[in-house]
ZADO-1210 file (C-alpha; in nm, 4 decimals, padded with zeros to 6 digits):
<atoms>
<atom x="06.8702" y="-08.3525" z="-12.6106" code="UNK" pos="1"/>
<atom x="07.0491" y="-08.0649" z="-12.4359" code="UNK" pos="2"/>
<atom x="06.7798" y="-07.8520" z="-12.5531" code="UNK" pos="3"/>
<atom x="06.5321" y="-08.0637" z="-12.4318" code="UNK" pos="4"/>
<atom x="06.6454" y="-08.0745" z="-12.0887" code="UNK" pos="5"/>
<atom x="06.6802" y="-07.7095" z="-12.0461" code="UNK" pos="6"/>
<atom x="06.3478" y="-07.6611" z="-12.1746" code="UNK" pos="7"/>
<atom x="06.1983" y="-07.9165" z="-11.9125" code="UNK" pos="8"/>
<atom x="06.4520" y="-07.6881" z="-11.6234" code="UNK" pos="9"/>
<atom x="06.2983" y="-07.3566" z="-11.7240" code="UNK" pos="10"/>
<atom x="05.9321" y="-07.5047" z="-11.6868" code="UNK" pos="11"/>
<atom x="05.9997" y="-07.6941" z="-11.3221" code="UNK" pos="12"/>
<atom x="06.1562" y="-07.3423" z="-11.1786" code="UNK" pos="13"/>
<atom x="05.8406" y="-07.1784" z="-11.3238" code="UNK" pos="14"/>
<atom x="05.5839" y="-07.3818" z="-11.1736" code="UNK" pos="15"/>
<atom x="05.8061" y="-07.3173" z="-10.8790" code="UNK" pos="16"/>
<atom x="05.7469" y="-06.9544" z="-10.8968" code="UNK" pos="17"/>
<atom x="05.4444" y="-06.9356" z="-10.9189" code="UNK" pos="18"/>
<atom x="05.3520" y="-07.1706" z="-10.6035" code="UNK" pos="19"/>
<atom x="05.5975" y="-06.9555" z="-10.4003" code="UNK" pos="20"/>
<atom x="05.4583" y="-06.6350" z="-10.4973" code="UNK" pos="21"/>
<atom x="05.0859" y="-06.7541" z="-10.4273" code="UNK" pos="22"/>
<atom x="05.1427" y="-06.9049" z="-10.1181" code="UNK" pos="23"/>
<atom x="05.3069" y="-06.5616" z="-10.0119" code="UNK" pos="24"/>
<atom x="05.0472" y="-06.3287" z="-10.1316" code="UNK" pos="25"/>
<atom x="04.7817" y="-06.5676" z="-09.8952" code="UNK" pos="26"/>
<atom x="04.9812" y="-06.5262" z="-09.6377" code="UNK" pos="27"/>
<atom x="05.0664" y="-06.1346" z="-09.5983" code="UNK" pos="28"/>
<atom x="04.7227" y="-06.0522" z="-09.7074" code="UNK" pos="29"/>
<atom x="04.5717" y="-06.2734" z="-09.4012" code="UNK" pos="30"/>
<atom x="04.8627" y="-06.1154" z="-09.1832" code="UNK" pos="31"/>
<atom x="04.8019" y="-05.7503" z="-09.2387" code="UNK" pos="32"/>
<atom x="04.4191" y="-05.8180" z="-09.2030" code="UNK" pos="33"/>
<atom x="04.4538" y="-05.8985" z="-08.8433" code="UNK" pos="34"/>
<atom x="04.6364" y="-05.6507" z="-08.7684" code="UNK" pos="35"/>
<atom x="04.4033" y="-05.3975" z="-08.8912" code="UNK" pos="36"/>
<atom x="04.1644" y="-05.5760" z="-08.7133" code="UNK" pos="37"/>
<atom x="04.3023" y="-05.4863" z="-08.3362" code="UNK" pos="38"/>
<atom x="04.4380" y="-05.1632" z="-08.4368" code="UNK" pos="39"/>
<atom x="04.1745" y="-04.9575" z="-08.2906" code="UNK" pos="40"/>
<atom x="03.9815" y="-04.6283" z="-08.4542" code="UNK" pos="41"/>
<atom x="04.1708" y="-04.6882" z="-08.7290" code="UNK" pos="42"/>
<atom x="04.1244" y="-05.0934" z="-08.8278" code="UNK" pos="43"/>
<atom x="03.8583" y="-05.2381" z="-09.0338" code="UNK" pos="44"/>
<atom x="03.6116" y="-05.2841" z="-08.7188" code="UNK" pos="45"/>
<atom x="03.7082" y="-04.9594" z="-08.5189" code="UNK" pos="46"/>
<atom x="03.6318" y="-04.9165" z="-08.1425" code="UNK" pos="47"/>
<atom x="03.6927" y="-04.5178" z="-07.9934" code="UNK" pos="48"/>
<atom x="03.8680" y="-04.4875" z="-07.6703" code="UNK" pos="49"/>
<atom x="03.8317" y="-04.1045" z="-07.6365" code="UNK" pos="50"/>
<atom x="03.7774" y="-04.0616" z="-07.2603" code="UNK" pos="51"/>
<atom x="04.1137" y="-04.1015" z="-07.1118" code="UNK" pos="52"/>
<atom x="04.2310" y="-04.4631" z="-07.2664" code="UNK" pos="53"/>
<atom x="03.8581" y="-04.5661" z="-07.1717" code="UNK" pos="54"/>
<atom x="03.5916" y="-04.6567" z="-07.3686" code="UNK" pos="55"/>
<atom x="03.3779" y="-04.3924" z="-07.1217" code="UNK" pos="56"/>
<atom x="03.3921" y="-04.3022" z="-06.7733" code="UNK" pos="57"/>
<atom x="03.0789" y="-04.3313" z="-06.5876" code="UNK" pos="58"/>
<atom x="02.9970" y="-04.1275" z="-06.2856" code="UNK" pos="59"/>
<atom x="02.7256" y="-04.2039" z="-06.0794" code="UNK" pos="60"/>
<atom x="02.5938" y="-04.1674" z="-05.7078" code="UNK" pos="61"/>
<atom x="02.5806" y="-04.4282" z="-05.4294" code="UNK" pos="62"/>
<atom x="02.2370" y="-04.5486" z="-05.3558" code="UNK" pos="63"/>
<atom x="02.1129" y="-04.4340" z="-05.7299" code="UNK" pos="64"/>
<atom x="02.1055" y="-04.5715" z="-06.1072" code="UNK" pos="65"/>
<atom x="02.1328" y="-04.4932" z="-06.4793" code="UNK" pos="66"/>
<atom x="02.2001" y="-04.5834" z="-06.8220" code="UNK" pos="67"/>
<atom x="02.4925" y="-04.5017" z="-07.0098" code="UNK" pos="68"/>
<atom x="02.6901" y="-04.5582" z="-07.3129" code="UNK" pos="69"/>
<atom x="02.9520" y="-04.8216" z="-07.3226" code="UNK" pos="70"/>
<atom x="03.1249" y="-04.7966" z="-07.6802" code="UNK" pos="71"/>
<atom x="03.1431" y="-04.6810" z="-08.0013" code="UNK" pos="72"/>
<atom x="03.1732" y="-04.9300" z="-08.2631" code="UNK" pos="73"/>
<atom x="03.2440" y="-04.8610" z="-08.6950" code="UNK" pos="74"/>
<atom x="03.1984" y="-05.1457" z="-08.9427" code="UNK" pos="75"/>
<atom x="03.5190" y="-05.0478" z="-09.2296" code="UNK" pos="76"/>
<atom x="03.5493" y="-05.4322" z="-09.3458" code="UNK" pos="77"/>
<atom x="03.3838" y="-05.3561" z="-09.6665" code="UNK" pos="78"/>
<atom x="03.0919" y="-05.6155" z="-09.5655" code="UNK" pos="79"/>
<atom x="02.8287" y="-05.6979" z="-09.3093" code="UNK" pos="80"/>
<atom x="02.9434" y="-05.6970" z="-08.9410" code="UNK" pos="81"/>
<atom x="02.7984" y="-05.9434" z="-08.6530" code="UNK" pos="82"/>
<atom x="02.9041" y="-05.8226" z="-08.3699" code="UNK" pos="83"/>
<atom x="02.8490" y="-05.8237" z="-07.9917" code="UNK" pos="84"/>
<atom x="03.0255" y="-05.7160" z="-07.6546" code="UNK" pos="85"/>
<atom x="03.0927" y="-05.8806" z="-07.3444" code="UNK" pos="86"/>
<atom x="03.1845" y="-05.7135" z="-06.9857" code="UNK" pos="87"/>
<atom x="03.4269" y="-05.8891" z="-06.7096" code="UNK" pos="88"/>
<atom x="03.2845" y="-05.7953" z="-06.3655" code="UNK" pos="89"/>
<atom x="03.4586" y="-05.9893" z="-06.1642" code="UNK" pos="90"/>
<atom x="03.6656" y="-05.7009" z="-06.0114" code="UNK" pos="91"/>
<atom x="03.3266" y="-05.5272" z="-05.8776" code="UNK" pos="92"/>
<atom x="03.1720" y="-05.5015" z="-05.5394" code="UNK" pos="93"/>
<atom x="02.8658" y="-05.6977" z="-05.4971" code="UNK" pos="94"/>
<atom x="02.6827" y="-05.3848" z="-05.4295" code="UNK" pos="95"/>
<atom x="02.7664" y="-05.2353" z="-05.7498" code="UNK" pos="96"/>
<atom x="02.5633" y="-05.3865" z="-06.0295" code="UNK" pos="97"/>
<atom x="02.6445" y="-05.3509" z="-06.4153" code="UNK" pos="98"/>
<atom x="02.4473" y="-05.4926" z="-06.6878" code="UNK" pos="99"/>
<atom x="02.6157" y="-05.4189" z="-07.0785" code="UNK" pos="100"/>
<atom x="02.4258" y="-05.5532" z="-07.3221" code="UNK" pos="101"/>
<atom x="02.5703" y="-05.8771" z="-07.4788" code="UNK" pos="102"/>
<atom x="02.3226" y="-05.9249" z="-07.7523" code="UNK" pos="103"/>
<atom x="02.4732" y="-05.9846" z="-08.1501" code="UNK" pos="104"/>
<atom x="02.3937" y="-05.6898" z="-08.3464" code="UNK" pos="105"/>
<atom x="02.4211" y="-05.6890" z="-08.7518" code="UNK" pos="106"/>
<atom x="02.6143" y="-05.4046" z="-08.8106" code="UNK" pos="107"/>
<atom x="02.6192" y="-05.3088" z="-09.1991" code="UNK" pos="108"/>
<atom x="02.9406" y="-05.1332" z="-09.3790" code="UNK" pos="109"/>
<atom x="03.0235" y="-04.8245" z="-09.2811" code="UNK" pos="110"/>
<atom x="02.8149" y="-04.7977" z="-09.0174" code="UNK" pos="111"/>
<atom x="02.8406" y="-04.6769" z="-08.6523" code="UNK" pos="112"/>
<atom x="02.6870" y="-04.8644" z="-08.3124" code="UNK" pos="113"/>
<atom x="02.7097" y="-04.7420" z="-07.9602" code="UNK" pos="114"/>
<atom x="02.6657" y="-05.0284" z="-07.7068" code="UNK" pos="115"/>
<atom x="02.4915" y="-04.9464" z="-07.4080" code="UNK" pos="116"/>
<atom x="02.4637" y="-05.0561" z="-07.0064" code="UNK" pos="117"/>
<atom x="02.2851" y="-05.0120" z="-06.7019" code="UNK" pos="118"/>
<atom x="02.3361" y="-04.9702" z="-06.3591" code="UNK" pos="119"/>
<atom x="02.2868" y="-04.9518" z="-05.9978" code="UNK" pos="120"/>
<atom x="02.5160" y="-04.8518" z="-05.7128" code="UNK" pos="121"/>
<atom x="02.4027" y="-04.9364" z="-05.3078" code="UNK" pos="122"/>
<atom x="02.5879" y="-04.8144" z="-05.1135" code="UNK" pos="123"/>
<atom x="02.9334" y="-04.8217" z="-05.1864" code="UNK" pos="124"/>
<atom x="03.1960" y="-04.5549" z="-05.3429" code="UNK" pos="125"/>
<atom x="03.5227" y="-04.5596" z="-05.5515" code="UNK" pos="126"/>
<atom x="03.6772" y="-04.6190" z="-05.8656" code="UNK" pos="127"/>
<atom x="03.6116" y="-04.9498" z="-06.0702" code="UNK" pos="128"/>
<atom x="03.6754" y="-05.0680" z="-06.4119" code="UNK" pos="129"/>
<atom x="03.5112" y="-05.3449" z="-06.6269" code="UNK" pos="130"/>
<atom x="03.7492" y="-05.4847" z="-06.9380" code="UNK" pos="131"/>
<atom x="03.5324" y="-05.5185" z="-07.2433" code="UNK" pos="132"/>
<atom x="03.5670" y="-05.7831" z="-07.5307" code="UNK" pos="133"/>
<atom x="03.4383" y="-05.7483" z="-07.8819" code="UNK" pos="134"/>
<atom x="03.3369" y="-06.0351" z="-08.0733" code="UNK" pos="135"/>
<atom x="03.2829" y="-05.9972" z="-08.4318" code="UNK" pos="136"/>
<atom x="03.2186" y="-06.2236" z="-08.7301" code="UNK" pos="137"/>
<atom x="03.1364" y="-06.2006" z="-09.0759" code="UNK" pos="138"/>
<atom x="03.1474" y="-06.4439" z="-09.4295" code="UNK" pos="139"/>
<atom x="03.5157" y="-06.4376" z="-09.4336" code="UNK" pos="140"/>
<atom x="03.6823" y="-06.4608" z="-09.0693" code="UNK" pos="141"/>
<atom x="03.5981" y="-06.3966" z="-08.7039" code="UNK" pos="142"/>
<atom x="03.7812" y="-06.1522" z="-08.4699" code="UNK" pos="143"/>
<atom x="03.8318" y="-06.1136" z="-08.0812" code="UNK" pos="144"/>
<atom x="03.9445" y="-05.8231" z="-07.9437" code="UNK" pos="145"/>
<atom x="04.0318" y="-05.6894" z="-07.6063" code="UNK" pos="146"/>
<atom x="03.8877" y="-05.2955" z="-07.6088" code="UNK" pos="147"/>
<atom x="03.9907" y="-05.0202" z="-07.4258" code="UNK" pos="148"/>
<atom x="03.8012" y="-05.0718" z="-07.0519" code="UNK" pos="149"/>
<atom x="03.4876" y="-04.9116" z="-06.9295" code="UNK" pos="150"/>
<atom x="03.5597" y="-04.7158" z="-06.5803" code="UNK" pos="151"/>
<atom x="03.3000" y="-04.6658" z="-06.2988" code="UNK" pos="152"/>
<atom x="03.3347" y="-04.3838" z="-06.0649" code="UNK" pos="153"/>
<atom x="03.1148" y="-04.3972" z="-05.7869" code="UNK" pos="154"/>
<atom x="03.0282" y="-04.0813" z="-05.5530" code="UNK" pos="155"/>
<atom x="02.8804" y="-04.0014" z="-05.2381" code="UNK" pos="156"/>
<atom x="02.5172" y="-03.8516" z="-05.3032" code="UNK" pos="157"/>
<atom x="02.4526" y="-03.5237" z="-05.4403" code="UNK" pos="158"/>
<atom x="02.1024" y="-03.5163" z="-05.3410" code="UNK" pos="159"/>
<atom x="01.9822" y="-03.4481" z="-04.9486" code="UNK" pos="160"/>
<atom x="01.6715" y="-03.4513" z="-04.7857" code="UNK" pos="161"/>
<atom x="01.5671" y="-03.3399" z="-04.3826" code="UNK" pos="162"/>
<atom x="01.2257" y="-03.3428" z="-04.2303" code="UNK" pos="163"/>
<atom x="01.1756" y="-03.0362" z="-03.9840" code="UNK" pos="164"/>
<atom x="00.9182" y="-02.8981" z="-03.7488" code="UNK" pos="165"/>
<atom x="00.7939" y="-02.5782" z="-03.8570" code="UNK" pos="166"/>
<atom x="00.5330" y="-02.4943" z="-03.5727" code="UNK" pos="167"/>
<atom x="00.3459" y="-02.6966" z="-03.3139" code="UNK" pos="168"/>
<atom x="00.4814" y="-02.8070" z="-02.9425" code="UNK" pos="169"/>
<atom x="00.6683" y="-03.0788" z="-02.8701" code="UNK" pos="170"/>
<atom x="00.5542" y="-03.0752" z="-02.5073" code="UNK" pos="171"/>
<atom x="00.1967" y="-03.1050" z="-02.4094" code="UNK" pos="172"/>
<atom x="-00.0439" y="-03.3117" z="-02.1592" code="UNK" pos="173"/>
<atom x="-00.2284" y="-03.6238" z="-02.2638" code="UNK" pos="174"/>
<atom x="-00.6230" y="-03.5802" z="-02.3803" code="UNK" pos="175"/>
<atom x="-00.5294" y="-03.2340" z="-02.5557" code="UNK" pos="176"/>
<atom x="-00.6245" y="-03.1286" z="-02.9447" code="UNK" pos="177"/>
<atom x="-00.2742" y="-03.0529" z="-03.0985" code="UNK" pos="178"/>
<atom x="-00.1498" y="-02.8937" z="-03.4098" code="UNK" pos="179"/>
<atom x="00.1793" y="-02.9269" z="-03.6171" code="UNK" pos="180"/>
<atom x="00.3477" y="-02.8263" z="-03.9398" code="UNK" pos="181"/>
<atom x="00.6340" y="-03.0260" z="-04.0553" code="UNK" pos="182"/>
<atom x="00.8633" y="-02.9805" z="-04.3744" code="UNK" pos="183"/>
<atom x="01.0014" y="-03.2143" z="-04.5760" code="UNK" pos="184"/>
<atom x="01.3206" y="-03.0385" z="-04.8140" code="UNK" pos="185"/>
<atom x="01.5470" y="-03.1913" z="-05.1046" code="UNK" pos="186"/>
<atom x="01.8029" y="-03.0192" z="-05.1948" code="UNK" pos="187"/>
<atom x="01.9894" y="-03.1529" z="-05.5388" code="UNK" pos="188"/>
<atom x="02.3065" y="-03.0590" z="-05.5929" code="UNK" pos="189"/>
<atom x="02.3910" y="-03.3169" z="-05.8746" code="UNK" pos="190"/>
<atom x="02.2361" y="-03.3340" z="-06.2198" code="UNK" pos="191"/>
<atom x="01.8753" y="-03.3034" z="-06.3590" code="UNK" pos="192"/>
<atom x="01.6986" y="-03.5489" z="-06.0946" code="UNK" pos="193"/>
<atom x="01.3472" y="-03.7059" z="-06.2700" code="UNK" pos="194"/>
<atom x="01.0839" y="-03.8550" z="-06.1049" code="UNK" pos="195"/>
<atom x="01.2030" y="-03.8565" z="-05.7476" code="UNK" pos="196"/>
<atom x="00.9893" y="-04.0019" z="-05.5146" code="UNK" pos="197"/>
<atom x="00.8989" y="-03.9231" z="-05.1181" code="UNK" pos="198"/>
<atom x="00.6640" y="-04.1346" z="-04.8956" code="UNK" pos="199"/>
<atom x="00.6494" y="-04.0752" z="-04.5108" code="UNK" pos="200"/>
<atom x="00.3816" y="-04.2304" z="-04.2743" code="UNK" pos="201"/>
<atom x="00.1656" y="-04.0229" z="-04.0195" code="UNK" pos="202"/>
<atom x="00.0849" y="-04.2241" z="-03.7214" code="UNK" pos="203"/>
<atom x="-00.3046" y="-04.3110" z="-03.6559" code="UNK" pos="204"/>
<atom x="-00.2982" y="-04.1022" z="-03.3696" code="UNK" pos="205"/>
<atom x="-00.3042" y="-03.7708" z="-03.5948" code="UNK" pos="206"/>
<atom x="-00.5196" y="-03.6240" z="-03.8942" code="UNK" pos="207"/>
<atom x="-00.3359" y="-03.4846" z="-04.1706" code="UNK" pos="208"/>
<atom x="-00.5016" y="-03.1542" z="-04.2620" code="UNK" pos="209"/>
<atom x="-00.5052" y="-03.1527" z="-04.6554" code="UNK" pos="210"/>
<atom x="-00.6368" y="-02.8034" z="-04.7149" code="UNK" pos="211"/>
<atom x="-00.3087" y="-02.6910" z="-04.5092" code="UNK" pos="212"/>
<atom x="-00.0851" y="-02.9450" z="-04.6579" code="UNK" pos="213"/>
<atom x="00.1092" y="-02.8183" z="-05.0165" code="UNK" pos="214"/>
<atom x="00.4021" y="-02.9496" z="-05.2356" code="UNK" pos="215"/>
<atom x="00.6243" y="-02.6165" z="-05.3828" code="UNK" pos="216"/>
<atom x="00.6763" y="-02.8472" z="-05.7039" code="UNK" pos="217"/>
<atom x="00.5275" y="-03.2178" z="-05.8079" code="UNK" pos="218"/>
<atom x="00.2186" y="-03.3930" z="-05.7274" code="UNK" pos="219"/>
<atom x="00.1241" y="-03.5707" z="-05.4105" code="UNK" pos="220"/>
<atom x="-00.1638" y="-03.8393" z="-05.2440" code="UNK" pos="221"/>
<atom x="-00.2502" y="-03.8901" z="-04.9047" code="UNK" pos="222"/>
<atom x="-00.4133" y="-04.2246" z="-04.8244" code="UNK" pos="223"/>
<atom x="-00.5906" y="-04.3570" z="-04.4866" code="UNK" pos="224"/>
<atom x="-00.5189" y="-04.6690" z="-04.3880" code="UNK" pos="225"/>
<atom x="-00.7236" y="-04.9398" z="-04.1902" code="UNK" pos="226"/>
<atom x="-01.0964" y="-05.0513" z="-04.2321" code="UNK" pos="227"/>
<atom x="-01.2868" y="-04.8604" z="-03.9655" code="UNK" pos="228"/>
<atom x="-01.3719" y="-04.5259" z="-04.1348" code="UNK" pos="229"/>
<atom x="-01.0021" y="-04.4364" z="-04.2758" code="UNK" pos="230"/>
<atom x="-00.8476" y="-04.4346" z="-03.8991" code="UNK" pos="231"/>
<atom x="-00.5374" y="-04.6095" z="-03.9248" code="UNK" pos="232"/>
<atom x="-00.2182" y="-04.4236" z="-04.0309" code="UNK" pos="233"/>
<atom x="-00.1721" y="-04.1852" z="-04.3194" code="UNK" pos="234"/>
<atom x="00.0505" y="-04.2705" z="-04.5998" code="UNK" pos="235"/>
<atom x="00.1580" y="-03.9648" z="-04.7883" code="UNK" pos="236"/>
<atom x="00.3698" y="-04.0005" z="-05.1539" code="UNK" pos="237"/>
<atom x="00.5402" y="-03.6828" z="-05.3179" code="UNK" pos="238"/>
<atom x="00.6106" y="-03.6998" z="-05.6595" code="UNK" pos="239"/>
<atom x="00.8746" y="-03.4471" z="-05.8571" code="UNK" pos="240"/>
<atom x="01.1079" y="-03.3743" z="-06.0673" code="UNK" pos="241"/>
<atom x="01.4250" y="-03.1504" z="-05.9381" code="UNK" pos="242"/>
<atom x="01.6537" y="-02.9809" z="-06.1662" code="UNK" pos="243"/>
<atom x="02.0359" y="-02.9649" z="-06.0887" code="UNK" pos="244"/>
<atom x="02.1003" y="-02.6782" z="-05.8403" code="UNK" pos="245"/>
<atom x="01.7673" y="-02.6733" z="-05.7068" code="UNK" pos="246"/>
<atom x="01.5752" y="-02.7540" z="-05.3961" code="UNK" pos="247"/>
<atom x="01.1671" y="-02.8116" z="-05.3431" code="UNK" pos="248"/>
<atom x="00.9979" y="-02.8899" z="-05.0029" code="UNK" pos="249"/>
<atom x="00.6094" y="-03.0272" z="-04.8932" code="UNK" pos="250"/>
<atom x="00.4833" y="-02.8725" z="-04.6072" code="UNK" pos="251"/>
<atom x="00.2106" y="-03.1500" z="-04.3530" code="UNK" pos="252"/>
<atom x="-00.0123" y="-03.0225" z="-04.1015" code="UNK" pos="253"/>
<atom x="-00.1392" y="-03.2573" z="-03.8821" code="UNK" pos="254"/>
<atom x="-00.3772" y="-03.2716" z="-03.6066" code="UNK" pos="255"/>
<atom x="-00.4174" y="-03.4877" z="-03.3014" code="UNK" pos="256"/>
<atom x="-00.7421" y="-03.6840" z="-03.3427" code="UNK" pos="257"/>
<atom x="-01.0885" y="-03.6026" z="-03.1064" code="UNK" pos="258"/>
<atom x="-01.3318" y="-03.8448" z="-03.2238" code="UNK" pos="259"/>
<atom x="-01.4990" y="-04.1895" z="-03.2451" code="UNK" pos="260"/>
<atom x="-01.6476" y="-04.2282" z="-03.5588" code="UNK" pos="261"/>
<atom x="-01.6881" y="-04.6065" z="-03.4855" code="UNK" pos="262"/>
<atom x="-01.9253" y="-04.8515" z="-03.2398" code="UNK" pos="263"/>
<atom x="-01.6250" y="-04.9915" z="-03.1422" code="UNK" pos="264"/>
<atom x="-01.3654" y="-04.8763" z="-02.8417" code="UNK" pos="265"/>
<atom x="-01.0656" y="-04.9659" z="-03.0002" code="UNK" pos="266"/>
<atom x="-01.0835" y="-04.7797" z="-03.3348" code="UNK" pos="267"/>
<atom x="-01.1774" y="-04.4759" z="-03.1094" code="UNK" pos="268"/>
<atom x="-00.8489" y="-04.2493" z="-03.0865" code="UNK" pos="269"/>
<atom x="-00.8697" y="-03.9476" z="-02.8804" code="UNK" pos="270"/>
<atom x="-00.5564" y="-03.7826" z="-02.9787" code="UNK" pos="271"/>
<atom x="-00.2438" y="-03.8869" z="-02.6980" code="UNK" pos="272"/>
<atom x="-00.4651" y="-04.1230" z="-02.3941" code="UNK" pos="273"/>
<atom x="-00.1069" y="-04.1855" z="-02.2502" code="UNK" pos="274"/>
<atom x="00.1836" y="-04.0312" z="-02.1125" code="UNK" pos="275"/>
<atom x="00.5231" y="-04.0540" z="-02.3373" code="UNK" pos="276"/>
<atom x="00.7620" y="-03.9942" z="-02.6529" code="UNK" pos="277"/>
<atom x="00.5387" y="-04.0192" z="-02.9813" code="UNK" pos="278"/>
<atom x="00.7183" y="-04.0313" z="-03.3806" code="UNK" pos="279"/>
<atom x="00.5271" y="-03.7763" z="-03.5544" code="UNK" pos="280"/>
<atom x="00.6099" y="-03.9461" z="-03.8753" code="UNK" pos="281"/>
<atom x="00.8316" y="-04.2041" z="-03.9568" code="UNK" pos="282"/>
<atom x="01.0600" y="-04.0790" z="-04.1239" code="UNK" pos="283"/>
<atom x="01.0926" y="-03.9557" z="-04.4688" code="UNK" pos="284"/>
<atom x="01.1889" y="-04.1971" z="-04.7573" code="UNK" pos="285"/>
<atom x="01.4003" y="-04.0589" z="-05.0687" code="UNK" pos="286"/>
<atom x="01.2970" y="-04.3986" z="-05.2355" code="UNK" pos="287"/>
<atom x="01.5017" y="-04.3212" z="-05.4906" code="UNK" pos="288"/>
<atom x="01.8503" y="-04.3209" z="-05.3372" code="UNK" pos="289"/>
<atom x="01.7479" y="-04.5287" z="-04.9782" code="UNK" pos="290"/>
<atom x="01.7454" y="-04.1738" z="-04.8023" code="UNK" pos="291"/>
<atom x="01.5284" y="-04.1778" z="-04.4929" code="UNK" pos="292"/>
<atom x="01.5139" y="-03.9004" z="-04.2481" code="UNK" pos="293"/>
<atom x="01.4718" y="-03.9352" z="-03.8665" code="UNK" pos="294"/>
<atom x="01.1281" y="-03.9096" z="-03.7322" code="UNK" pos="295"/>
<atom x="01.0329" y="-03.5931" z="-03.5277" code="UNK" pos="296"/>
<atom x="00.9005" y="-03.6854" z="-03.1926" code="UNK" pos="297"/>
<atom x="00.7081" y="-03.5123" z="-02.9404" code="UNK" pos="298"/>
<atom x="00.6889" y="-03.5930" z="-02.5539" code="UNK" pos="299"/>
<atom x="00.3072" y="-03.6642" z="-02.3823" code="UNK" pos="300"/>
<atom x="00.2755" y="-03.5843" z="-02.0464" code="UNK" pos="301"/>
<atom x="00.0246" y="-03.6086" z="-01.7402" code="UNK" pos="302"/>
<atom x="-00.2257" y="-03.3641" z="-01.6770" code="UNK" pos="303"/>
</atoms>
């Protein structure tokens, strides 16, 4: 009997054993997973923070935009990764617009994805950060994970542009044929600058003179406006690219206008009828960055 009861002992603490050391082994294994999970480069889904405890640093003018790269992302779970990222801009100015795409990606073992953003600064400058969130799942668990952040620094524009008078009066009587040359420069003192874009308007008043008009880099088009023979006003678009450290200028002659080409008195212009202070242009537009020069004027007086 004595034998019998130790034999029925040894098999209770057995079965005892074994439940405690299962249970155990469920539990550290799920523990030490999610830690590795939020470790960083070197967990099972591994995020890079290599630009100063950021996942990048973003520099971009005021009044321009871009696409970047938000973060690096490695798959080490051993199986197929769905993942996405999500962006808190709450902190930013309304002015400052950031777009990081938030789409789920399939991201297979052992295999690298860089997120990506766009965006578009006004006008506005400083220093600005966005806290990033990974999301990740896969046929086993889920994770969420709070990234290094993605920092935004906003300067002032690198890129200039000025509208001068290069010949021509800016005095003269009423009734008179006139002549002018005017310059438009941009100067870039940023980065490569691609398809930059100018457009000015030349008053009806005056006759832009093509065969004297000339871009030192890009294309441009210079189209009459109005429906009585092409005399309204001119509107003149410069296309270009500018490399960093460079500069590239279009140089407009213009004329005041003689004739009536039309039966009608008031689509005749006879270059200045009355006395006063006339915009030569309006100004030229850097459409690209909002950059709009003043207009050059000239005074009409009496005979």
């Amino acid at each position: 009997m004595k034998i019998l009861k130790l034999l029925f002992l040894l098999a209770i603490s057995f079965l005892i054993l074994i439940s405690s050391s299962g249970t155990f082994r469920e539990y550290d294994s799920k523990r030490n997973f999610q830690i590795d999970i939020v470790a960083g480069n070197s967990s099972y889904i591994s995020y890079y923070c290599e630009y100063q405890n950021s996942s990048n640093i973003v520099t971009i003018e005021a009044n321009s935009s871009g696409v970047f790269d938000v973060l690096s992302v490695e798959n080490k779970l051993g199986e197929n990764l769905n993942l996405r990222i999500e962006g808190d801009y709450s902190s930013l100015p309304p002015s400052l617009d950031v777009d990081i795409e938030s789409e789920w990606i399939l991201l297979y073992d052992q295999d690298t994805y860089t997120f990506t953003g766009v965006i578009s600064a006004g006008d506005v400058t400083g220093d600005y950060e966005v806290p990033l969130t990974l999301y990740g799942t896969w046929n086993t668990g889920d994770a969420e994970v709070s990234t290094c952040p993605l920092r935004i620094n906003v300067i002032g524009p690198l890129i200039t542009i000025t509208k001068d008078l290069i010949s021509g009066p800016t005095v003269f009587p009423v009734n008179t044929n006139q002549t002018w040359m005017m310059r438009i420069t941009v100067v870039n003192n940023g980065g490569d600058k691609n398809n930059l874009i100018v457009k000015d308007t030349i008053p009806a008043e005056l006759e832009v003179n093509l065969a004297q008009t000339s871009v030192s880099v890009g294309n441009y088009t210079a189209v009459k406006m109005g429906n009585c023979h092409g005399l309204g006003a001119t509107k003149i678009t410069w296309t270009f690219d500018l490399p960093a450290g460079t500069s590239a200028h279009m140089n407009i002659t213009v004329t005041t206008r003689e004739k009536c080409h039309c039966g009608h008195q008031s689509c005749c212009h006879i270059g200045y009828t009355s006395p006063g202070i006339y915009n030569l242009n309006d100004g030229a537009n850097l459409t690209n960055y909002g950059i709009v020069t003043s207009p050059i004027t000239v005074i009409v007086t009496d005979n």
